[in-house]
C-alpha positions in Angstrom: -105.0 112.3 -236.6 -101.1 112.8 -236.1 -99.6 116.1 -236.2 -96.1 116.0 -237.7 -93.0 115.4 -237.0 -94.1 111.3 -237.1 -92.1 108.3 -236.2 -93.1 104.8 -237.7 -96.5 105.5 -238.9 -99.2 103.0 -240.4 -99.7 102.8 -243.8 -101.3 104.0 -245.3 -101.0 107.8 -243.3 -103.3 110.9 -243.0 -101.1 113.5 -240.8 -101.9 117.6 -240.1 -99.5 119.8 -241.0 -100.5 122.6 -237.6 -99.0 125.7 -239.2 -99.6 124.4 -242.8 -97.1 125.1 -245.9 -95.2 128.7 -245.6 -92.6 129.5 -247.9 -89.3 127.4 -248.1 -90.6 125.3 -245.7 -89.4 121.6 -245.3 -91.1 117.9 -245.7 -89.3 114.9 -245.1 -90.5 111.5 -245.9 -87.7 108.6 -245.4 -88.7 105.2 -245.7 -88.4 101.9 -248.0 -90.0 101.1 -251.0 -92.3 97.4 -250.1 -94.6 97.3 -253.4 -94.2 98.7 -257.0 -95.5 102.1 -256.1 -95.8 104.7 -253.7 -98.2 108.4 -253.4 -97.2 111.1 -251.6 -100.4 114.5 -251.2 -100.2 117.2 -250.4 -103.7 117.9 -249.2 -106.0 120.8 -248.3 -108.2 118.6 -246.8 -108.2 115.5 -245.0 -110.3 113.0 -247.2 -109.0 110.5 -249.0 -112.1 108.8 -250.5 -113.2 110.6 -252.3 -109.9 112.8 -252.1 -109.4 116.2 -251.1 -108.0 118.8 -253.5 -104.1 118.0 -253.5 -101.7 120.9 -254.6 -99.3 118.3 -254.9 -99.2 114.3 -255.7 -96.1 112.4 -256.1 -96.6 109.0 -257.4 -93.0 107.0 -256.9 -93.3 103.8 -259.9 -90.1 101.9 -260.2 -91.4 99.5 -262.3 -92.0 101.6 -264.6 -89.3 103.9 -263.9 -91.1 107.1 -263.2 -91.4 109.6 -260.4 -95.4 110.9 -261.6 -96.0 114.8 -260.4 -99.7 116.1 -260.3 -102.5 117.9 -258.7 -106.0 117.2 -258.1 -108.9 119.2 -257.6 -112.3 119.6 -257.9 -112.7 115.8 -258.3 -110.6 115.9 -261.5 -106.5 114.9 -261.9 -104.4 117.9 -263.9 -101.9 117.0 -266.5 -99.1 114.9 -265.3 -95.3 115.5 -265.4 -93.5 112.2 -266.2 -89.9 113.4 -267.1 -86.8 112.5 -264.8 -86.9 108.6 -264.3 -87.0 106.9 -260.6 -83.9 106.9 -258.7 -85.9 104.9 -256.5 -86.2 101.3 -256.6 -88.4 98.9 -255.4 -87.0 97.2 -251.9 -84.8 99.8 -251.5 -84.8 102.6 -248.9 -85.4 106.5 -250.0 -85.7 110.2 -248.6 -88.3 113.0 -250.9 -87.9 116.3 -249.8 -90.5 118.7 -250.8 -89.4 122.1 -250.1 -92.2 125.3 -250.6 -90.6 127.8 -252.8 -92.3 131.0 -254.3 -93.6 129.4 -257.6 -93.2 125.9 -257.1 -92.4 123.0 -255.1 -88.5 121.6 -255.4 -88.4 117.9 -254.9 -85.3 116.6 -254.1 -85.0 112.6 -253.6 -82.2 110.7 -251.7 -80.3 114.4 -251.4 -80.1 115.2 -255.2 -82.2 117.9 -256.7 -85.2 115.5 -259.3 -87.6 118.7 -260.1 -89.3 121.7 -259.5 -93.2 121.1 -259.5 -95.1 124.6 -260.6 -97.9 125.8 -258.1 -101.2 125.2 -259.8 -103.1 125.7 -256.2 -102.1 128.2 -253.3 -100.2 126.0 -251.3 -100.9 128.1 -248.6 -103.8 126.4 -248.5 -102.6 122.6 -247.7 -103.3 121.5 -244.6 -102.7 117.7 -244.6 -100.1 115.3 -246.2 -101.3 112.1 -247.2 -99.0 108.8 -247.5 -100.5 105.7 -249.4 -99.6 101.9 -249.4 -96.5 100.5 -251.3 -94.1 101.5 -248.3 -93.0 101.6 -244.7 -92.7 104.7 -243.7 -89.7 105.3 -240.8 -90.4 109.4 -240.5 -92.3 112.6 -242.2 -90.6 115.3 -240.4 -90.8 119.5 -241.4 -88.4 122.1 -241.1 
């Protein structure tokens, strides 16, 4: 298993985050958009079938024009959040940031503030970040 910062990886990826999530800190993921979506966790641990609680999903759909925002745990998905549109398209290259802040996670994509994401888990407690299929993945890098 990679420890981040990562360069290239496979998709999908399963990468440990060594220090895990502290406050205001930084994830990167810059890549390109091959298929018509794209999921980003958050992960407290490092399974993926069945999944791992995830303080934190991000499902990119350009087809259908929506960034999806959610958590999962104990084998059961939370409510979504839906609002805000894709500024991503399909084919096209992108950057999420997801930075830690005290009550929820800021997402910005390609450099513009898209939404804050309320905690629902301690993410204190995510230990692993999770990238699916749907597209090539140039870096996931922390700060």
């Amino acid at each position: 298993m990679a420890q981040l910062p990562v360069y290239n990886p496979p998709s999908p990826f399963l990468g440990q985050l060594p220090s895990g999530l502290g406050l205001y800190r930084k994830i990167t993921i810059r890549g390109r958009m091959t298929h018509d979506m794209f999921n980003i966790n958050l992960q407290v641990g490092p399974n993926v079938d069945p999944r791992d609680n995830s303080a934190l999903h991000i499902s990119i759909r350009p087809r259908e024009g929506l960034i999806v925002r959610n958590t999962y745990q104990f084998q059961s998905w939370g409510v979504e959040e839906r609002f805000g549109g894709c500024p991503v398209q399909k084919r096209s290259y992108f950057d999420v940031s997801i930075t830690v802040k005290p009550d929820s996670y800021g997402i910005a994509v390609n450099g513009c503030h898209f939404c804050d994401f309320n905690h629902r888990m301690p993410y204190a407690s995510v230990r692993f970040i999770h990238t699916g299929p749907g597209a090539q993945i140039d870096a996931i890098i922390t700060e």
